[in-house]
N, C-alpha and C positions, 0 to 999 in steps of 0.2 A: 892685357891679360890680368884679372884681376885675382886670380888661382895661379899665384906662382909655380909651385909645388909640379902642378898639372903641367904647367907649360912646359916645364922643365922635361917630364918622363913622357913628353909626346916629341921632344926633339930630338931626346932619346931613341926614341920608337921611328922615328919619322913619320909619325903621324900628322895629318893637316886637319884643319878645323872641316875642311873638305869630305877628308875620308870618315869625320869621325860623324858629322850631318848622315853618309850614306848609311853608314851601320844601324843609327838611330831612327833612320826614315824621316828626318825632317830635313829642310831647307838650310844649306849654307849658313844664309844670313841669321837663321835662329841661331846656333852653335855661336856665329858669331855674337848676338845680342848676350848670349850668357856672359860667352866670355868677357865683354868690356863694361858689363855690370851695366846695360841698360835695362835687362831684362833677367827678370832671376828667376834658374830651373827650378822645382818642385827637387823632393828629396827625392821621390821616385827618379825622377829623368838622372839624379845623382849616382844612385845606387845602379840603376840601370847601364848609364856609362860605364861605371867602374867593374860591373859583371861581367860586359860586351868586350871591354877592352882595356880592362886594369887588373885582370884576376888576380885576386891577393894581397891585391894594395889596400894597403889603410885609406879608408873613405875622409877620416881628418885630414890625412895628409895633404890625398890630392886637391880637397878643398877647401882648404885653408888661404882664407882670403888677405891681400897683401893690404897692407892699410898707409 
Protein backbone atom coordinates (compact mmCIF):
# COMPACT_ATOMS: atom_id res chain seq x y z
CA UNK A 1 0.00 0.00 0.00
CA UNK A 2 1.55 2.83 -1.17
CA UNK A 3 -1.10 5.55 0.61
CA UNK A 4 -0.40 4.67 4.14
CA UNK A 5 -2.71 7.19 5.51
CA UNK A 6 -5.68 5.30 3.50
CA UNK A 7 -4.82 1.98 4.43
CA UNK A 8 -4.81 2.76 7.80
CA UNK A 9 -8.78 4.55 7.88
CA UNK A 10 -10.06 1.54 5.72
CA UNK A 11 -8.94 -0.87 8.52
CA UNK A 12 -10.47 1.22 10.47
CA UNK A 13 -13.65 1.14 8.40
CA UNK A 14 -13.18 -2.38 7.59
CA UNK A 15 -13.06 -1.66 4.37
CA UNK A 16 -11.35 -4.07 1.52
CA UNK A 17 -9.74 -3.07 -1.63
CA UNK A 18 -12.95 -5.51 -2.52
CA UNK A 19 -15.55 -3.50 -1.30
CA UNK A 20 -14.15 -0.26 -2.31
CA UNK A 21 -13.64 -1.76 -6.45
CA UNK A 22 -17.57 -2.36 -5.92
CA UNK A 23 -18.57 1.15 -4.92
CA UNK A 24 -16.26 2.64 -7.68
CA UNK A 25 -17.52 0.17 -10.45
CA UNK A 26 -14.25 -1.13 -11.39
CA UNK A 27 -12.39 -4.43 -11.06
CA UNK A 28 -10.62 -5.54 -7.97
CA UNK A 29 -7.40 -5.77 -9.52
CA UNK A 30 -7.57 -1.91 -10.63
CA UNK A 31 -8.01 -0.80 -6.76
CA UNK A 32 -5.41 -3.09 -6.33
CA UNK A 33 -2.92 -1.74 -9.15
CA UNK A 34 -3.42 1.79 -7.48
CA UNK A 35 -2.79 0.72 -4.47
CA UNK A 36 0.84 -0.81 -4.98
CA UNK A 37 1.68 2.04 -7.11
CA UNK A 38 1.78 0.05 -10.42
CA UNK A 39 -0.87 1.97 -11.79
CA UNK A 40 -1.80 5.63 -10.72
CA UNK A 41 -5.50 6.97 -10.24
CA UNK A 42 -6.32 10.26 -12.03
CA UNK A 43 -7.27 12.98 -9.42
CA UNK A 44 -10.86 12.38 -10.29
CA UNK A 45 -10.96 8.64 -9.43
CA UNK A 46 -9.23 10.39 -6.00
CA UNK A 47 -11.65 12.76 -5.11
CA UNK A 48 -14.28 10.42 -6.14
CA UNK A 49 -13.14 7.82 -3.67
CA UNK A 50 -12.91 10.13 -1.03
CA UNK A 51 -16.68 11.49 -1.72
CA UNK A 52 -17.99 7.74 -1.92
CA UNK A 53 -16.26 6.68 1.08
CA UNK A 54 -14.16 9.13 3.09
CA UNK A 55 -16.61 12.17 3.48
CA UNK A 56 -14.81 14.71 5.08
CA UNK A 57 -11.49 13.58 4.99
CA UNK A 58 -8.63 15.62 3.97
CA UNK A 59 -7.78 14.36 0.30
CA UNK A 60 -3.82 14.97 1.33
CA UNK A 61 -4.22 13.00 3.91
CA UNK A 62 -5.64 10.01 2.56
CA UNK A 63 -3.06 10.27 -0.14
CA UNK A 64 -0.22 10.90 0.99
CA UNK A 65 2.24 8.54 -0.47
CA UNK A 66 4.75 6.62 1.83
CA UNK A 67 8.17 6.84 0.36
Amino acid sequence: MIYPNLGKVMRERGLTQKAIAEKLSVRENTVSDWFSGRHQMTIETAFDMRDRLFEGMNIEYLFTKSH
